[in-house]
C-alpha positions in Angstrom: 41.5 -23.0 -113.0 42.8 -23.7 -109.7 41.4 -20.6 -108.4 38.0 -21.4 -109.6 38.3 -24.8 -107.9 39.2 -22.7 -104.4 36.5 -20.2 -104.7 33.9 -23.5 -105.7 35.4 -25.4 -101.8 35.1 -22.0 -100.5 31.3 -21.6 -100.7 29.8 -19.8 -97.0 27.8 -22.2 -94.6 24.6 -21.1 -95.5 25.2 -21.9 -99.2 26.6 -25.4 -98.7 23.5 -26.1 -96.6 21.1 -24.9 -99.5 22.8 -26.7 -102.1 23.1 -30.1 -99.8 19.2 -29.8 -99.0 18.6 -29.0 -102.8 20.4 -32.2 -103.3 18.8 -34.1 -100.5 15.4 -32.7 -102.3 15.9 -33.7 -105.7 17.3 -37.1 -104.9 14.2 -38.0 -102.6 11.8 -36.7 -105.6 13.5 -38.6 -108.7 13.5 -41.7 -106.6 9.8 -41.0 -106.5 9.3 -40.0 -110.3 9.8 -43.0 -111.7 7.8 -45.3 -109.0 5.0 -42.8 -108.1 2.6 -44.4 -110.7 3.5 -47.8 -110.7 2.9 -47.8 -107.0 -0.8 -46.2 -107.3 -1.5 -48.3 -110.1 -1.9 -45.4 -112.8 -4.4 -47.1 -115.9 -1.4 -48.5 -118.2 -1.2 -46.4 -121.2 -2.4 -42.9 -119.7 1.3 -42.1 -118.4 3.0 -39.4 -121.0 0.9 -40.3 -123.5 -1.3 -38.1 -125.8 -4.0 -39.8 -124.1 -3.0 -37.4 -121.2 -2.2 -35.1 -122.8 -5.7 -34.9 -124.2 -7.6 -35.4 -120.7 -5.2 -33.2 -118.8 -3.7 -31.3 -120.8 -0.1 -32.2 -118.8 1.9 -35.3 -119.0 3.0 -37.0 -115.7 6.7 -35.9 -116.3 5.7 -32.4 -117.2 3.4 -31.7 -113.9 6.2 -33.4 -111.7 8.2 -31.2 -112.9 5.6 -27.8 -112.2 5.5 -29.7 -108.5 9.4 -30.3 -108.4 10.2 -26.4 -108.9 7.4 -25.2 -107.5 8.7 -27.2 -104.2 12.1 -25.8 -104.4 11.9 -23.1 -105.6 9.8 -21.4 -102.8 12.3 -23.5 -100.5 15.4 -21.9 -101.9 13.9 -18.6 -101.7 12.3 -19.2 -97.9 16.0 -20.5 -97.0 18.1 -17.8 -98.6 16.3 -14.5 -97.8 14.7 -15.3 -94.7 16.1 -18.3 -93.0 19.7 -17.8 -93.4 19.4 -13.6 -94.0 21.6 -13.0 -90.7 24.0 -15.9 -91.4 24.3 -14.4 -95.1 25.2 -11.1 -93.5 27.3 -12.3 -90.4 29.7 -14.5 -93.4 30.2 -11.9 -95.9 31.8 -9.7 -93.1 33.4 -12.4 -91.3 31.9 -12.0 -88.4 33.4 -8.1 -88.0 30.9 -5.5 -89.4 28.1 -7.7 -89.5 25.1 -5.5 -88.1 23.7 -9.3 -86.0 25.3 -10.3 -83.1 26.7 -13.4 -82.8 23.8 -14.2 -79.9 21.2 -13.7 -82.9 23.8 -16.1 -85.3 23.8 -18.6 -82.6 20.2 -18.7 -81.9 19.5 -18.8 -85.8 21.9 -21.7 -86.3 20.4 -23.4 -83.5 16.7 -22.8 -84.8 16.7 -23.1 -88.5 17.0 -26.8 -88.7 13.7 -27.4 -87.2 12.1 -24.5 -88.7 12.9 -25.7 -92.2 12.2 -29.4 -91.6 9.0 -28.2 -90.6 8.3 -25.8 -94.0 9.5 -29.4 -96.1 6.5 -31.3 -94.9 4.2 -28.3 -94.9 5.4 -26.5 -98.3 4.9 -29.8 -100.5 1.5 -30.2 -99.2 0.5 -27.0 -100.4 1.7 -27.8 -103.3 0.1 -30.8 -103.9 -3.3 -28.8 -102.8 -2.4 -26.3 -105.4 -2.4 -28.5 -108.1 -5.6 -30.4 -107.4 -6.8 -30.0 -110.8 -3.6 -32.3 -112.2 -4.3 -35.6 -113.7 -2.0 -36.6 -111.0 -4.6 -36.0 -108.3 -7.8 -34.9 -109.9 -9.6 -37.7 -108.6 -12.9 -37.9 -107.0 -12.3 -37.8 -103.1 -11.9 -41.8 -102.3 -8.7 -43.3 -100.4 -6.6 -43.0 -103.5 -6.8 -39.1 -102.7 -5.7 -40.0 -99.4 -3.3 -42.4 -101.0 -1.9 -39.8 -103.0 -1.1 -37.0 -100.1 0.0 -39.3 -97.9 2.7 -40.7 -100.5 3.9 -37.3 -101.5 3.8 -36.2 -97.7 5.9 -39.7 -97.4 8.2 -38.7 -99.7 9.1 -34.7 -98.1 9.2 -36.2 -94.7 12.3 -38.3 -95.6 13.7 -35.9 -97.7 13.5 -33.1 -94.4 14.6 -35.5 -91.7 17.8 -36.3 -94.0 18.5 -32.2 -94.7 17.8 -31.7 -90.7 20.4 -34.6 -89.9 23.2 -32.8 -92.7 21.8 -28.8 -91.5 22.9 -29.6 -88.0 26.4 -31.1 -89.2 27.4 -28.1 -91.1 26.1 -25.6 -88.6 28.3 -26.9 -86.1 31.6 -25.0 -87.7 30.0 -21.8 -87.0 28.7 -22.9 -83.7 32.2 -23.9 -82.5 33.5 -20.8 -83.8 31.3 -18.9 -81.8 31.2 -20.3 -78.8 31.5 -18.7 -75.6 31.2 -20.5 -72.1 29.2 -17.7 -70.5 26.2 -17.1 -72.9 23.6 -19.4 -72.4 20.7 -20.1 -75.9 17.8 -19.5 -75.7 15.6 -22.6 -75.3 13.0 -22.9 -77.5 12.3 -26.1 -77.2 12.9 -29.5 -75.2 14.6 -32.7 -75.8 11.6 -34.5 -76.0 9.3 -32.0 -78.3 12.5 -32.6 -80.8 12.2 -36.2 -81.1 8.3 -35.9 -81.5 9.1 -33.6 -84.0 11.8 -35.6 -86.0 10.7 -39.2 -85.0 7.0 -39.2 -85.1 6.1 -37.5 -88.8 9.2 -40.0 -90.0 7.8 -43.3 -88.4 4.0 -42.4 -89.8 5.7 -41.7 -92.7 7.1 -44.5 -93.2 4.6 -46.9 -91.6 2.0 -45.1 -94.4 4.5 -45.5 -97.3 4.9 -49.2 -96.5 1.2 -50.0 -96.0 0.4 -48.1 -99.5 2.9 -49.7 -101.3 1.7 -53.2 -99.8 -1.7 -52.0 -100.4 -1.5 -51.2 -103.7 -0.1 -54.4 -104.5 -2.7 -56.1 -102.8 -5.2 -54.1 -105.3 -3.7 -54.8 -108.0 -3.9 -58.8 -107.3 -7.5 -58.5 -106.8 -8.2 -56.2 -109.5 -6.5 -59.0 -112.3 -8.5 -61.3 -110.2 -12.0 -59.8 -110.6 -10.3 -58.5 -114.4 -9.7 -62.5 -114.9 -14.0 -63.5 -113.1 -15.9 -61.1 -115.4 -13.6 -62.1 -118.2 -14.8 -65.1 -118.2 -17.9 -64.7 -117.4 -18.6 -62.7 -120.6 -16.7 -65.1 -122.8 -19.1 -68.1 -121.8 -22.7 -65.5 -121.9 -21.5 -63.5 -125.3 -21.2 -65.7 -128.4 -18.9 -62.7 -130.5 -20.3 -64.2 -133.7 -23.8 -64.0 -132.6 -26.5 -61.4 -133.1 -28.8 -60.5 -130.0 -31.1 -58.0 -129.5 -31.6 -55.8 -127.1 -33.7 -57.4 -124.3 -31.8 -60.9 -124.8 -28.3 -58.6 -123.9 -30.3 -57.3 -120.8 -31.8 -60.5 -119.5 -28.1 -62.1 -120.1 -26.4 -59.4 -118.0 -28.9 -59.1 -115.8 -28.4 -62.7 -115.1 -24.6 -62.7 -114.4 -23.4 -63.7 -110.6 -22.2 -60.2 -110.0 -19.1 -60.2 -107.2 -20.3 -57.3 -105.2 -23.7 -55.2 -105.2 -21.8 -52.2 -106.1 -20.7 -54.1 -109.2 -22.9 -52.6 -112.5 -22.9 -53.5 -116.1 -23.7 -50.8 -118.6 -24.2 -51.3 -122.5 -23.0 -49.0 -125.2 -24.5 -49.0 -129.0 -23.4 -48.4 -132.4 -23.8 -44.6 -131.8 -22.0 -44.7 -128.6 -24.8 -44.0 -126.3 -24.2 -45.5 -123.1 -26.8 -47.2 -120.7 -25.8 -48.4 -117.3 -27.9 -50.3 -114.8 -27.8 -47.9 -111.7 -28.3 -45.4 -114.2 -25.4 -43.8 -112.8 -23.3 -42.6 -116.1 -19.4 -43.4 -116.5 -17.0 -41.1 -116.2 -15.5 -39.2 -119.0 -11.7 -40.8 -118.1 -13.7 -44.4 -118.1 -15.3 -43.6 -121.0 -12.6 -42.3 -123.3 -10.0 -45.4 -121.8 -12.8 -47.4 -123.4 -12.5 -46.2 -126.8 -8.9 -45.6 -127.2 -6.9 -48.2 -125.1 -9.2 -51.4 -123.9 -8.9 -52.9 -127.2 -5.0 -52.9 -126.5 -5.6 -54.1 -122.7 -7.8 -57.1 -123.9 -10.8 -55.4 -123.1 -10.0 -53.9 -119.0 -10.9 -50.0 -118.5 -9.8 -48.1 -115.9 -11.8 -45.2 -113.7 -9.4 -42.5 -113.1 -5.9 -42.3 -111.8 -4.9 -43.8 -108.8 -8.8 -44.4 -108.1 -9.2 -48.2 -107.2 -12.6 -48.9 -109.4 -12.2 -50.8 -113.0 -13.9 -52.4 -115.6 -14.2 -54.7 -118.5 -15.8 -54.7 -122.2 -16.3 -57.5 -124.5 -17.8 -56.4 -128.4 -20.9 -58.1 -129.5 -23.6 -58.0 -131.7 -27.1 -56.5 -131.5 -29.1 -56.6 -134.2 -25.9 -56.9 -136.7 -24.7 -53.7 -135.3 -21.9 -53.3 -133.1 -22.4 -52.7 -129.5 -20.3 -52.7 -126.0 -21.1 -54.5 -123.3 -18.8 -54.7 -119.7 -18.9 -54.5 -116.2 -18.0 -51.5 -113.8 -16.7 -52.8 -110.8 -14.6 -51.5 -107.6 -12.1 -53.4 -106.7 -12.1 -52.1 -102.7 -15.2 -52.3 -101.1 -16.8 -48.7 -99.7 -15.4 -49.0 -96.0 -11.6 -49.3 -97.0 -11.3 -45.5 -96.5 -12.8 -45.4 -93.1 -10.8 -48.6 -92.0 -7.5 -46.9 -93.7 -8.1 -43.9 -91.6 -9.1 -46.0 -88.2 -6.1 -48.0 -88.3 -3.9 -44.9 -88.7 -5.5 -43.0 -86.1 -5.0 -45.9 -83.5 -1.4 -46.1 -85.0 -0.4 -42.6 -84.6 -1.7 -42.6 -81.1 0.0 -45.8 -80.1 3.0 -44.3 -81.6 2.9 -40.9 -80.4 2.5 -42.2 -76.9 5.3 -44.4 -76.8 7.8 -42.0 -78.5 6.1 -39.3 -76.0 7.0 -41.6 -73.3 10.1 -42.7 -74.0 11.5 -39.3 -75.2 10.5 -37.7 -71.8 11.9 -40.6 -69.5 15.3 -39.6 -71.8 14.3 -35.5 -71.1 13.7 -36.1 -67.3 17.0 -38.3 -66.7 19.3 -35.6 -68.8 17.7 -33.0 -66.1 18.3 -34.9 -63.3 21.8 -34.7 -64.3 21.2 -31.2 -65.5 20.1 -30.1 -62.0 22.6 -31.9 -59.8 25.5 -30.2 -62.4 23.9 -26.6 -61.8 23.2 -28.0 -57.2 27.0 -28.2 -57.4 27.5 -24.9 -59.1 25.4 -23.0 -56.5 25.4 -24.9 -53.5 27.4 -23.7 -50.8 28.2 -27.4 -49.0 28.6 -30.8 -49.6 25.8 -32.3 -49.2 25.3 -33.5 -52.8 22.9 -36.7 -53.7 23.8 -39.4 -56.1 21.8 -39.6 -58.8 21.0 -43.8 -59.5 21.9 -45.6 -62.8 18.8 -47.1 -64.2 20.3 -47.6 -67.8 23.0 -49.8 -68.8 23.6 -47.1 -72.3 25.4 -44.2 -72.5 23.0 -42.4 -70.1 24.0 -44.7 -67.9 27.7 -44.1 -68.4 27.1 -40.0 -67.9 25.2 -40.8 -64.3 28.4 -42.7 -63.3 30.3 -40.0 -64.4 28.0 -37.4 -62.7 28.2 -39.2 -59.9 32.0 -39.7 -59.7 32.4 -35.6 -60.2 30.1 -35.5 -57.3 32.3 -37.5 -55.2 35.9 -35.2 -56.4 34.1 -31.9 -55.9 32.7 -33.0 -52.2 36.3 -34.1 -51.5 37.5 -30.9 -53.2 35.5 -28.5 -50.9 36.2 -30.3 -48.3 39.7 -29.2 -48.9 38.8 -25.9 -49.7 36.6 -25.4 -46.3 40.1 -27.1 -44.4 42.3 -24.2 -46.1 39.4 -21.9 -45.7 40.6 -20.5 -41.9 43.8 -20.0 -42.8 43.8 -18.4 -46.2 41.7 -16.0 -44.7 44.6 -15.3 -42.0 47.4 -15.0 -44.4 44.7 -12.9 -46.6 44.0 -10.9 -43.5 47.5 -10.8 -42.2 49.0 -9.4 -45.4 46.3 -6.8 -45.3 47.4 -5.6 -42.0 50.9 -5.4 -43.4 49.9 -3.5 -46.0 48.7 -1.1 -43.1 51.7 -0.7 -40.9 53.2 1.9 -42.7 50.1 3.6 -42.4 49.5 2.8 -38.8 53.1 4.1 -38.0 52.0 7.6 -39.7 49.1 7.9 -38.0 50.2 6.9 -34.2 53.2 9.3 -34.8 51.1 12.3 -35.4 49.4 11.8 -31.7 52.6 10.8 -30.1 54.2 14.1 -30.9 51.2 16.2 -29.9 51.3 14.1 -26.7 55.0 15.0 -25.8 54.4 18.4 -26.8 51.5 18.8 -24.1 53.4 17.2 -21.3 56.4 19.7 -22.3 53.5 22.3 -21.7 51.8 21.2 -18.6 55.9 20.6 -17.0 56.7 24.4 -17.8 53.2 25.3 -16.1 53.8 23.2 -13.4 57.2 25.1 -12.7 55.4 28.2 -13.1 52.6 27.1 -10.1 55.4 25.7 -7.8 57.6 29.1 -8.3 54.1 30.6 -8.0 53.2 29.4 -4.3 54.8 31.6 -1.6 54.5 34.7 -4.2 52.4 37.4 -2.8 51.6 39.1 -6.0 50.0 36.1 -7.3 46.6 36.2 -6.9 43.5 34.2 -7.0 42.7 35.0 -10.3 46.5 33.9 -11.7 46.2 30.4 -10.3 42.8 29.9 -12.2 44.7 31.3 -15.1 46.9 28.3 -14.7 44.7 26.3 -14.1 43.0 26.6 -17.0 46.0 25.8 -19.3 46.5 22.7 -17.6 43.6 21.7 -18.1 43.4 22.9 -21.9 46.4 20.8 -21.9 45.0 18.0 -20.7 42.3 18.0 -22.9 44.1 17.6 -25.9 46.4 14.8 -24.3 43.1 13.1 -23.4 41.9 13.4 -27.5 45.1 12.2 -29.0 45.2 8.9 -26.5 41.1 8.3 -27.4 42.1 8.5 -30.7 45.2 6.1 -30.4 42.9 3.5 -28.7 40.8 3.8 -31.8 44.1 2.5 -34.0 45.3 0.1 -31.5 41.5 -1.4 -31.4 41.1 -1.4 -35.5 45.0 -2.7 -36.0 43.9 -5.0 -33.7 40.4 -6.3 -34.8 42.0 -6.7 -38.3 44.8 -9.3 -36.7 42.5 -11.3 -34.7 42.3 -15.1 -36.3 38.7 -16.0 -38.2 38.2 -18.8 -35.9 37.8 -16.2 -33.0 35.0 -14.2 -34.5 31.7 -14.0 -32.8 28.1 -13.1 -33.8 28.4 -9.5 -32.8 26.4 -6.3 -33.7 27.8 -2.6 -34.8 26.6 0.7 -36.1 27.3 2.1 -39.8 29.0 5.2 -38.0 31.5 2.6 -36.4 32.1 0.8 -39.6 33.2 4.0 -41.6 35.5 4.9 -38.6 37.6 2.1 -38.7 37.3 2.4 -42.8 38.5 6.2 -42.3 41.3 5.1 -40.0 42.6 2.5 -42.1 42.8 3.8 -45.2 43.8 7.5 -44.6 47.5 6.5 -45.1 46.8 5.3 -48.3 44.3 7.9 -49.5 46.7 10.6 -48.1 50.0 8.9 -50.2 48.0 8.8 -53.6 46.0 12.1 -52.9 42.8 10.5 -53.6 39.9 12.1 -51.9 37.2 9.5 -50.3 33.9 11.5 -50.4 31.8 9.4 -47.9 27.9 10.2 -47.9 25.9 8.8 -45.3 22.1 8.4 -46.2 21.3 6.3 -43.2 21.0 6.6 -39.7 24.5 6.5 -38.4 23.0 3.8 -35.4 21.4 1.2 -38.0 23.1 -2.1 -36.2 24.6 -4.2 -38.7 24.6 -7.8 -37.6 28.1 -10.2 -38.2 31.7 -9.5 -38.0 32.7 -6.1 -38.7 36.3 -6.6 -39.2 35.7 -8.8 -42.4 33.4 -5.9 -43.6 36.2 -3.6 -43.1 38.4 -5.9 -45.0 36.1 -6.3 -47.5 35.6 -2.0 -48.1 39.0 -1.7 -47.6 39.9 -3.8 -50.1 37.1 -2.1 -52.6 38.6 0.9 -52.0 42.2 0.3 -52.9 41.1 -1.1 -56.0 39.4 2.1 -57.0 43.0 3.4 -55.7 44.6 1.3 -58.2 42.1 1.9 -60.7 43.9 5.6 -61.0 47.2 4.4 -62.2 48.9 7.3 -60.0 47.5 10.1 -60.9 46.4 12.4 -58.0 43.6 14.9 -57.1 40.9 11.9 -57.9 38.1 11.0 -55.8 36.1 7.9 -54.8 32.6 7.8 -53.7 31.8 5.9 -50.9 27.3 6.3 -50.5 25.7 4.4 -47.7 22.0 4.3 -48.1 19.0 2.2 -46.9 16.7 0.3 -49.3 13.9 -1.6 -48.1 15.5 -4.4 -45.7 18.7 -3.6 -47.2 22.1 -1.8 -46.7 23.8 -1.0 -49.9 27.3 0.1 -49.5 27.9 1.0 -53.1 32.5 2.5 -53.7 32.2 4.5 -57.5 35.6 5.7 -58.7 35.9 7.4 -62.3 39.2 5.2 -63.0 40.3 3.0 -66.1 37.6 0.4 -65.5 38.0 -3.7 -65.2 38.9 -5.0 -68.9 36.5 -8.4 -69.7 38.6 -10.6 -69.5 39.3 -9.7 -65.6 35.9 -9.2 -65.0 34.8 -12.3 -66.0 37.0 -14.3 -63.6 36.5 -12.0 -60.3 33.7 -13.9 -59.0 35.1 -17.3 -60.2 38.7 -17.2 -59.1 41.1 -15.4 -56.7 42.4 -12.7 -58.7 44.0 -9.2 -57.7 43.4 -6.0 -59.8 46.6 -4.3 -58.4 49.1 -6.9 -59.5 52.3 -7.8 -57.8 51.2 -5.3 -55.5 48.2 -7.2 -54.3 47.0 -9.4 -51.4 45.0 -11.7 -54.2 42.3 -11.1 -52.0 39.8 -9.7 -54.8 36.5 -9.6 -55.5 36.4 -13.9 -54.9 37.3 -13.5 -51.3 35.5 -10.8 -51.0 32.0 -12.1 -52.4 32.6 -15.4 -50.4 33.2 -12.9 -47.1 30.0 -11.3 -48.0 28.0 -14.7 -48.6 29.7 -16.4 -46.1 29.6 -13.9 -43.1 27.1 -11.4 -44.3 24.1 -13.7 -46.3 24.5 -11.2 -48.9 25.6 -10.4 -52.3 27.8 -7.8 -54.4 27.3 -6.5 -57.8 29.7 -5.1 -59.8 29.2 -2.9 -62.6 32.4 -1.9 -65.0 33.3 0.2 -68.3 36.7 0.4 -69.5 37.6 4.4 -69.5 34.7 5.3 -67.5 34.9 3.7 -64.0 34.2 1.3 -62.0 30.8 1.0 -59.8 30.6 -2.2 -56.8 27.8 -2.7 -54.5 27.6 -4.6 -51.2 24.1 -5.8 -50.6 23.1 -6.5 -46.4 19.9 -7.8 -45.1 19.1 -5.9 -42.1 
């Protein structure tokens, strides 16, 4: 038992949002069951009777019923295996080895309300078209018919705005469960299209249920009224224990102070022939109410079902035979339908406008908001404007708000911009200290080549002085020397130009931010002092750096070229890192020209970024070679880029397949 209990409170979304809106459904149509007729004024008598069951061939319970599961059941089915197909899936496998993304979950939980309020207004009024030829609105086509569609319309309206309210609710377990900060929905609609859509249908619906009802009251007053005049009128003309004939009936009905011009009198014999006086004849419903249920009215007939046209008979004699005589009469005049319809029209528009109106003045202020939230996300200063309250509601409240974030995140970047200068040293400064052991290696190698060609040019300069006042030294032996010092020479000359090379990189690389000047270099001098720099560290982890230059060595690149070298630098000790040690890798460095562009793009074929690090590399300052790091990363390096460069870096990651980042420069 209690098991059964568990698996009843355990029911999937989806299902508990079918059976609430099959609830909702039912509840809204067996409130109208019982007060659908009474409120159109259905002929007392004619309501699950034989009577209609002998005109129709349905009683009124039986064909709300056909209606009722009609309704739902193509509701159920709509919801189940089309509407909620991907949530069905996505449940039963939790969410694991369901074959819809969790996008296509989200966007379906955040669609299907709407979509299935609509198909509860629409659905019913297909129905109700459907089943035209039921008693219940087989009618000729007068404002009852209106009446009619308009009260069942009514009816779904409520009954969809209360399942869209509850849908939304129980969605939201699933939405909160899914949730992810970085994946945006997909708009299909707008704030103010939603409130047309849930307001409008439900304040027409309601205006139109409350006139019908008051309308249909208002008839039936007036019908007893006219019921009570011709009553009366009859009883004082028509002796009942007095004999006409034919032409005294005639001349005494044609006599009578008829209400309205539309009002008619008709006479029926002993045979049940019927003669009317517009020799228009009665309906079948109107004539079979007057055989089988006026006598138990006192004598009032009734047209049709919810049609708003009547009558009354009083028996007489003619001729000592028994004849029927009464008065058709309707009890709303013939331009009811077209001022029903005028009114409504000039309603709905009136209506439509103001909710229109109001909704977008509540759209447009939510995208102020909107837009000054996303200004602050983009903008790169602090020149934010306040956005002014003109609502003392909540609205109001969340443009105070707004405007009190926009006042901590100016104060906060203007902390940010006062750090700025010297974050960038200390980034810049541990970078260089990263390089010294590197720097060491590289000036030794010169050094020593140095000392070894001044120990060369000494010994040949002790061979030229011992060589002077020798006579078999010729011409052609101090050329000989000559030469060598000056081979020598040469080399001292290469290893110096290429010290000065170190000292000027080492030294770019220290010099402070604030110092930096608008200056121009070439590509060919950027990879230079990238292939000085990071030799040490290439050489160490014997990683190869495969550089492939598809631009003209002399393109002038405009800004600071120390930052860029940081920048690569940094790139390409990630890839490094990206390794985890082990040697004989390599790491593509391609230069190329696109357009107006420079795209530096550093590939290496390493471990990858996982997602959770590559999510926050643009966002915060984190370091892909842990403790090791300078927590420069691809933050500082993006905001160098912006910042120095106007332009932009793209990064594209797989885990176990590599790693590809892209520097994008205007030229």
């Amino acid at each position: 038992m209690k098991n059964k209990t568990k698996k009843i409170f355990s029911l999937y979304t989806y299902q508990k949002v079918i059976l609430t809106h099959f609830i909702t459904f039912s509840i809204c149509v067996w409130i109208l069951y019982p007060i659908m007729y009474k409120i159109l004024n259905y002929p007392p008598g004619t309501v699950d009777t034989q009577f209609q069951i002998d005109y129709g061939g349905l009683t009124y319970t039986a064909q709300f019923l056909i209606l009722y599961t009609f309704v739902a059941v193509i509701l159920l089915l709509y919801q189940r295996y089309f509407l909620f197909k991907k949530i069905a899936n996505w449940e039963k496998h939790n969410g694991t080895n369901s074959k819809y993304t969790v996008e296509e979950i989200r966007n379906t939980l955040l669609t299907a309300p709407t979509k299935f309020y609509l198909l509860q207004i629409i659905i019913p009024f297909i129905a109700i078209t459907i089943g035209l030829g039921m008693p219940i609105v087989k009618h000729e086509v007068e404002s009852s018919g209106i009446t009619v569609a308009i009260l069942w319309v009514a009816i779904f309206t409520f009954n969809a705005t209360i399942s869209y309210v509850f849908s939304k609710n129980l969605f939201k377990s699933i939405l909160i469960k899914t949730f992810k900060a970085n994946v945006l929905p997909i708009k299909h609609t707008t704030l103010s299209i939603d409130m047309m859509l849930l307001l409008l249908p439900l304040l027409i619906a309601g205006l139109f249920f409350t006139v019908i009802v008051s309308y249909s009251r208002l008839m039936k007053v007036r019908g007893d009224d006219i019921y009570r005049y011709y009553k009366n009128e009859l009883y004082y003309v028509f002796d009942e224990n007095t004999s006409y004939n034919q032409n005294e009936v005639v001349s005494k009905l044609d006599n009578l102070h008829f209400l309205n011009d539309t009002d008619t009198y008709f006479i029926i014999d002993d045979k049940k022939n019927i003669t009317t006086s517009n020799n228009i004849p009665l309906t079948d419903f109107f004539q079979k109410y007057i055989f089988e249920l006026s006598d138990q009215y006192d004598g009032r007939v009734y047209e049709h079902y919810a049609v708003n046209t009547q009558g009354y008979i009083k028996h007489i004699k003619v001729n000592n035979k028994d004849y029927i005589v009464g008065i058709h009469y309707p009890i709303t005049g013939g331009d009811s339908l077209f001022y029903i319809i005028t009114t409504f029209i000039v309603l709905f528009g009136i209506i439509s406008f103001l909710i229109w109106y109001y909704s977008s003045s509540l759209s447009n202020q939510i995208k102020i908001i909107v837009n000054g939230l996303n200004e602050i996300n983009t903008k790169n200063n602090e020149k934010f404007e306040k956005i002014p309250v003109v609502s003392d509601d909540e609205l109001g409240e969340l443009t105070v708000a707004f405007n009190q974030i926009q006042d901590l995140t100016k104060h906060n970047i203007e902390q940010i911009h006062n750090s700025q200068e010297s974050l960038m040293e200390r980034e810049r400064l541990a970078s260089l200290g990263q390089l010294i052991g590197g720097i060491a290696h590289n000036l030794k190698t010169p050094i020593m080549s140095i000392s070894g060609a001044t120990e060369g040019l000494t010994d040949l300069i002790k061979e030229y002085d011992s060589s002077i006042d020798d006579p078999q030294v010729n011409s052609n032996d101090h050329h000989e020397i000559a030469k060598d010092m000056f081979t020598w020479i040469s080399k001292i000359k290469l290893h110096t130009e290429y010290m000065s090379d170190i000292i000027t990189t080492v030294k770019g690389q220290a010099v402070a931010l604030s110092n930096e000047d608008d200056i121009t270099f070439t590509i060919g001098e950027l990879l230079k002092r990238v292939d000085i720099l990071m030799k040490h560290e290439l050489k160490n982890a014997i990683i190869y750096l495969n550089i492939a230059l598809k631009a003209d060595e002399n393109t002038i690149i405009h800004g600071d070229v120390n930052s860029l070298v940081q920048v690569i630098n940094n790139m390409v000790s990630n890839s490094i890192q990206a390794y985890n040690g082990k040697p004989d890798q390599s790491i593509d460095l391609i230069v190329e020209k696109k357009d107006n562009n420079l795209i530096i793009e550093i590939k290496d074929y390493g471990c990858g970024i996982p997602k959770h690090v590559k999510n926050k590399l643009f966002k915060e300052m984190i370091t892909t070679k842990g403790k090791n790091g300078t927590g420069l990363g691809l933050y500082m390096s993006y905001s160098t880029i912006r910042a120095h460069f106007n332009g932009n870096i793209i990064l594209e990651s797989k885990e176990g397949i590599g790693t590809t980042i892209k520097i994008i420069l205007p030229l």
